[in-house]
N, C-alpha and C positions, 0 to 999 in steps of 0.2 A: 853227097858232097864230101871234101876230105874235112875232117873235122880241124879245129885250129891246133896248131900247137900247144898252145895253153890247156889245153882240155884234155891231153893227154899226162900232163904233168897234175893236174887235178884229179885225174884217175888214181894214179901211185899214190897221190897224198891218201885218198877215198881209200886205199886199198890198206896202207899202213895203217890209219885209223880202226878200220872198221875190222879187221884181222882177217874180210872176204877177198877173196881173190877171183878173176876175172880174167879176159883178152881184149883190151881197148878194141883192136883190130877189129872184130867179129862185131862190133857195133855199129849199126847203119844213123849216121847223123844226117839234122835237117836243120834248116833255121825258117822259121814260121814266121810270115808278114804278122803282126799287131797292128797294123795300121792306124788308129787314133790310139788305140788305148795301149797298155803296158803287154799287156798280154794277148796273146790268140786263141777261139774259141774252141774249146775242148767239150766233150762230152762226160766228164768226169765233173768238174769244178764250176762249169760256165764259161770261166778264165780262165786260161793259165801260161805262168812263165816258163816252165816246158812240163815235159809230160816224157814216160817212157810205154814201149808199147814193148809187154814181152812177148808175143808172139811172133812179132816181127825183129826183136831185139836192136828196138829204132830208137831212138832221143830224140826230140823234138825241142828247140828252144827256140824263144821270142826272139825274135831282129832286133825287138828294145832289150836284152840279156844276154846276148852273146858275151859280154866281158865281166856278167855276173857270177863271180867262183859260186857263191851259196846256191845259186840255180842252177848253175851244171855238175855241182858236187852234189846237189842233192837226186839229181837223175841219174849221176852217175851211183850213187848207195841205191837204188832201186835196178839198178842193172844188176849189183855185184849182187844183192841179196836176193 
């Protein structure tokens, strides 16, 4: 999917922050149904609001999260590092 515009601008913040650098571009995004609950079922947590997968250099976030910066800021610091 193309990822939102806001979630590239969360990258740069992630990027200045953390001093890692990275290429948004090269990151394959998804948005995960949660369907009742907050989050979608993950093999790490149980739950979760998203997940990164580095083998695939994929993000995964919740349908209920898309417009959460702290969820996609925090996947995104797991891609940069």
């Amino acid at each position: 999917m193309e990822p939102l515009s806001i979630w590239a601008a969360y990258w740069y913040e992630a990027e200045e922050c953390s001093g890692q650098r990275g290429e948004f571009r090269h990151v394959t995004w998804y948005i995960a149904a949660a369907g009742d609950q907050t989050g979608f079922e993950c093999d790490s947590a149980g739950t979760c609001n998203g997940q990164y997968f580095p083998d695939e250099h994929a993000i995964y976030i919740s349908d209920k999260k898309v417009a959460s910066r702290s969820t996609v800021k925090h996947e995104i610091l797991h891609a940069l590092g």
